[in-house]
C-alpha positions in Angstrom: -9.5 -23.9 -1.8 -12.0 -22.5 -4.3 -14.8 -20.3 -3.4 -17.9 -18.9 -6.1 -19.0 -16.3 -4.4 -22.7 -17.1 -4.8 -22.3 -20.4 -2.9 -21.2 -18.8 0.7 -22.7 -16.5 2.8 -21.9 -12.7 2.0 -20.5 -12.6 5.3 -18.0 -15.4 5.5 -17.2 -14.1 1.7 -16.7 -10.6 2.7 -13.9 -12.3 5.4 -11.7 -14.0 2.8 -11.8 -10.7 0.6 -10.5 -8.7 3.3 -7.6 -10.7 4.0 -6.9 -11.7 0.6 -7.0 -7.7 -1.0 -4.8 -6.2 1.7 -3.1 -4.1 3.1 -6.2 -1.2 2.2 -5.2 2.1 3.0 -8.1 4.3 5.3 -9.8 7.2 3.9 -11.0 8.9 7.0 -14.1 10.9 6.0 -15.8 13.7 7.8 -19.0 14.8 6.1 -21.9 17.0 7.3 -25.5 16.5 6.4 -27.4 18.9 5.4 -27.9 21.1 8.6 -24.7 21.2 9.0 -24.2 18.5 11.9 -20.8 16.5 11.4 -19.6 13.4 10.9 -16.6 11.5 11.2 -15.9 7.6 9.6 -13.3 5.2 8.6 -13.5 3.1 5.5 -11.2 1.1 3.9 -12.5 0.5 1.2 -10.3 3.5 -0.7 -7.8 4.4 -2.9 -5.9 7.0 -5.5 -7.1 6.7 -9.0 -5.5 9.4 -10.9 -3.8 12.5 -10.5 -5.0 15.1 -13.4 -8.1 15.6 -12.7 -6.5 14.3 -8.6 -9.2 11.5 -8.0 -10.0 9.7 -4.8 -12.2 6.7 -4.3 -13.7 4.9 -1.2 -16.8 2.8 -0.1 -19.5 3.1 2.4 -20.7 -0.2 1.4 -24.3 -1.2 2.1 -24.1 -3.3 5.9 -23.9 -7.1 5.2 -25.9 -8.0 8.3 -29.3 -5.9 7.9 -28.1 -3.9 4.3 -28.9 -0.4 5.9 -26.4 2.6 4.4 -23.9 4.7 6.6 -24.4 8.3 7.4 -21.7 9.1 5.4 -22.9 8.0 2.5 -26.2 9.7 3.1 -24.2 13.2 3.7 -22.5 13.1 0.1 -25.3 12.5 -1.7 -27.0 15.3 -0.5 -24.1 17.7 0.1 -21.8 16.7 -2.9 -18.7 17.3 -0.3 -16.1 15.2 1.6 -13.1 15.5 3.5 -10.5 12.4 4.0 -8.1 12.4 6.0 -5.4 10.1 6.4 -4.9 7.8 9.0 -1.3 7.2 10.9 -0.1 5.0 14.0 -0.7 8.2 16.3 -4.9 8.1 15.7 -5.6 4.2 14.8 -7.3 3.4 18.1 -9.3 6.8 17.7 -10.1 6.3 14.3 -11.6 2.9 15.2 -13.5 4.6 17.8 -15.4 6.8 15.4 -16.5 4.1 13.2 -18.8 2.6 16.0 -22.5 3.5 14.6 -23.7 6.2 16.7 -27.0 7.8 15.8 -27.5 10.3 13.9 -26.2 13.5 14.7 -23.8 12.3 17.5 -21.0 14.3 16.6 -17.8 11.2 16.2 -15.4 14.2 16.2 -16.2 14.6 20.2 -16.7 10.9 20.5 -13.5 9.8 19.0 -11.3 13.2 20.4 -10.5 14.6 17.1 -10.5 18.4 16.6 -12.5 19.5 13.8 -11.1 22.6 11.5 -12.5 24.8 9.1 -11.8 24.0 5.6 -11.0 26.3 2.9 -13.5 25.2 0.1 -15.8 22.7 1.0 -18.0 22.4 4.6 -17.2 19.7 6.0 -14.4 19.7 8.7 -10.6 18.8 8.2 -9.3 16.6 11.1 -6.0 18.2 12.8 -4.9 15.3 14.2 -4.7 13.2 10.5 -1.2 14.3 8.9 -3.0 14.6 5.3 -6.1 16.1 4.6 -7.9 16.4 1.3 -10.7 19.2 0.4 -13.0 17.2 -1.9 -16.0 17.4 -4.2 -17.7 14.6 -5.1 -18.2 13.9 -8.6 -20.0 10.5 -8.8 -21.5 8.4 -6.5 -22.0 4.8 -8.0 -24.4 2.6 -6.9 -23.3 -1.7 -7.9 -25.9 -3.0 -5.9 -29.0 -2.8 -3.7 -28.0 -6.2 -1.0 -25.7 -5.8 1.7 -22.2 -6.0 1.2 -22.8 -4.1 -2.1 -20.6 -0.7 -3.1 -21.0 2.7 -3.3 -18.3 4.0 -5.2 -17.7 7.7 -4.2 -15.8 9.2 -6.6 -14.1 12.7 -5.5 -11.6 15.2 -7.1 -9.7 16.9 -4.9 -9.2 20.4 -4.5 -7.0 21.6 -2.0 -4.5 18.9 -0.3 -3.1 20.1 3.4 0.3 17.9 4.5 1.1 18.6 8.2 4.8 20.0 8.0 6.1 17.5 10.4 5.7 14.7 8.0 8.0 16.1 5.5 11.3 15.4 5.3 14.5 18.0 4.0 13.4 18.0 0.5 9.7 19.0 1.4 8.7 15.3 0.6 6.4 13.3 2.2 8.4 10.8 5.0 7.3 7.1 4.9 8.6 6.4 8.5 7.1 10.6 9.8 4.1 9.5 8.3 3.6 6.6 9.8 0.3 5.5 7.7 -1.7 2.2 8.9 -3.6 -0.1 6.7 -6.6 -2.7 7.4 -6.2 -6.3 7.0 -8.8 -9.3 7.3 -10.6 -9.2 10.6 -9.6 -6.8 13.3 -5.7 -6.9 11.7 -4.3 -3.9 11.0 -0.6 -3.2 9.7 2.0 -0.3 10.1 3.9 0.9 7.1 6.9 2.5 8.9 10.4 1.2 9.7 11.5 -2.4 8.6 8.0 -2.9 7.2 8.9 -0.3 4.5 11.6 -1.4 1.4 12.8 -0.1 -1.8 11.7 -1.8 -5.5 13.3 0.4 -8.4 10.9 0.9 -10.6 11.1 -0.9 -14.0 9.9 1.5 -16.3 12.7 3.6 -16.9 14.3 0.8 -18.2 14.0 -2.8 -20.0 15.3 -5.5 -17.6 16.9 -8.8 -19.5 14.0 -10.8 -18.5 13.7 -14.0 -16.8 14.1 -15.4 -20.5 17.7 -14.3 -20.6 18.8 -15.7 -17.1 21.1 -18.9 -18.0 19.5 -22.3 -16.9 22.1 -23.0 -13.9 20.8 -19.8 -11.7 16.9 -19.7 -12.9 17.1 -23.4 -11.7 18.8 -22.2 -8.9 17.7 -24.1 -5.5 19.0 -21.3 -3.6 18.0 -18.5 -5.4 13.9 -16.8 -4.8 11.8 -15.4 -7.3 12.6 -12.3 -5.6 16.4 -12.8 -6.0 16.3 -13.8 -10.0 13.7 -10.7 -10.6 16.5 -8.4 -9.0 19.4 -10.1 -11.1 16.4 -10.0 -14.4 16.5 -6.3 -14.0 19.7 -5.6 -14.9 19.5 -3.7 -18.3 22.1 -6.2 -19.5 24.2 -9.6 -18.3 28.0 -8.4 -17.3 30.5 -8.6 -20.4 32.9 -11.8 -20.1 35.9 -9.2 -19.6 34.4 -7.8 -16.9 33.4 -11.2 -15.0 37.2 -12.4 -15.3 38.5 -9.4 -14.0 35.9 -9.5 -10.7 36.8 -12.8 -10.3 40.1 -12.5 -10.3 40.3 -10.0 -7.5 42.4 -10.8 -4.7 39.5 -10.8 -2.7 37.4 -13.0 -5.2 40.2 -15.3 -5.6 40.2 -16.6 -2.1 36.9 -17.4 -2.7 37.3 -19.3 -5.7 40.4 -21.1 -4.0 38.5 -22.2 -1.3 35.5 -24.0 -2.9 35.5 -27.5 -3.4 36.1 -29.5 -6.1 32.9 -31.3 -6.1 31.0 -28.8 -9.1 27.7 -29.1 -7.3 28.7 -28.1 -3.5 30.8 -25.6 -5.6 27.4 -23.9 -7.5 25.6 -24.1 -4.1 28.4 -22.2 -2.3 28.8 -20.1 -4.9 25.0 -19.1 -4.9 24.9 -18.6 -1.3 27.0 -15.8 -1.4 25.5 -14.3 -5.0 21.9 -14.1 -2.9 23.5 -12.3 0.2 25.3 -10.2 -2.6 21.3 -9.6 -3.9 20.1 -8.9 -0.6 23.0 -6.2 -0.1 22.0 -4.2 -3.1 25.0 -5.5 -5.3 23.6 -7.0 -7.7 26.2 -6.5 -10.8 28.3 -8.0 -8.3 26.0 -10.9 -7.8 25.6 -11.5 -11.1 29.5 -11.7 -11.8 30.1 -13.9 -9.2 27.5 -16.5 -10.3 28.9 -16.2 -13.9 32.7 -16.8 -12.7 
């Protein structure tokens, strides 16, 4: 399928977007206008884009069915101030519930049941109930367009960042699984990013990986083996000596192994790449790469 954007309705557009570019995390932003009433929104249309000067981003975007503009984005221009909080597992439903487009001035803290608390430098309210709350002023507010669907980039540094203590773990860091953070997907999807949804990819940088270039043809030809497993095994700052492959696979445990495979080279490879890739997916992956190599 192949979509130009300018040949489909916004709104059908808009669809495919939003489950293509996700998970989105949820900057939960309370506001007040400028007589100091409240408000209190979801968007996810938000993310971290630097961390000296600390910047956040989200989107009120312009409504794709009658292209009106959202309190919220109202409140900023005129008051220069934001809050977000973050949204976790414990305050997704109520967090949906305050994004339903009351008029203006309903107060969406009583609406949705949040408790509003006074911030240290900026007006607008932090949320108790989000485990992470940022004190923001808002730097830039860019306009890309004047039809619905179109974006309004608000562009905040922020200047005080609260972390509720029960999301911390024993080194004072922040706790994937306490956390419990939620994301938007396409439609009315949402996804949790706690327990076996979360996993571990060491980062590369510290470090040059061989490359896929240096992986001998036999295992990046591998019919057993995911892109996945050969990224793992491409990682490895460098492809185990040939000293150090004979001596794995001559171990008494290794040698069973050997002993037992067939005779018949290709049922041998396969077998033999079978138990390289649950080597991978077990975190050994010097071992997996000797074992291929024996």
């Amino acid at each position: 399928m192949i979509i130009d954007p300018s040949q489909i309705k916004t709104s059908d557009f808009h669809s495919y977007m939003l489950s293509a570019v996700a998970p989105r995390p949820i900057a939960f932003a309370s506001t007040i206008d400028e007589n100091g009433n409240p408000n209190l929104s979801p968007f996810s249309f938000y993310n971290a884009f630097g961390s000296k000067p600390p910047i956040l981003i989200f989107s009120p975007a312009r409504r794709v069915r009658d292209n009106t503009t959202k309190h919220t984005l109202e409140n900023v221009i005129k008051t220069k101030e934001v809050v977000i909080g973050a949204v976790n597992y414990n305050i997704v439903q109520q967090a949906s519930l305050s994004s339903c487009e009351y008029a203006e001035g309903v107060n969406e803290f009583i609406k949705a049941g949040f408790t509003p608390l006074k911030a240290e430098r900026v007006k607008p309210f932090l949320i108790k109930e989000s485990p992470v709350n940022f004190e923001c002023k808002v730097r830039h507010v860019i306009e890309t367009g004047d039809q619905g669907g179109a974006a309004n980039l608000i562009i905040c540094e922020i200047l005080l960042m609260h972390i509720d203590d029960s999301v911390l773990n024993e080194d004072q860091k922040i706790d994937p699984h306490k956390i419990d953070l939620v994301a938007r997907m396409g439609f009315d999807y949402y996804c949790r990013a706690s327990g076996n949804a979360v996993f571990t990819v060491p980062k590369p940088n510290r470090k040059l990986g061989v490359g896929f270039d240096a992986l001998p043809d036999f295992i990046r030809t591998s019919e057993v083996l995911t892109g996945n497993d050969l990224a793992m095994l491409a990682n490895e700052e460098q492809i185990p000596e040939a000293d150090a492959v004979k001596t794995y696979n001559n171990s008494a445990e290794l040698s069973k192994f050997n002993a037992a495979l067939t005779s018949d080279k290709q049922h041998a490879m396969l077998a033999r790449h079978l138990a390289a890739r649950e080597l991978i997916h077990a975190g050994k992956i010097k071992e997996a790469w000797m074992l291929l190599l024996g």
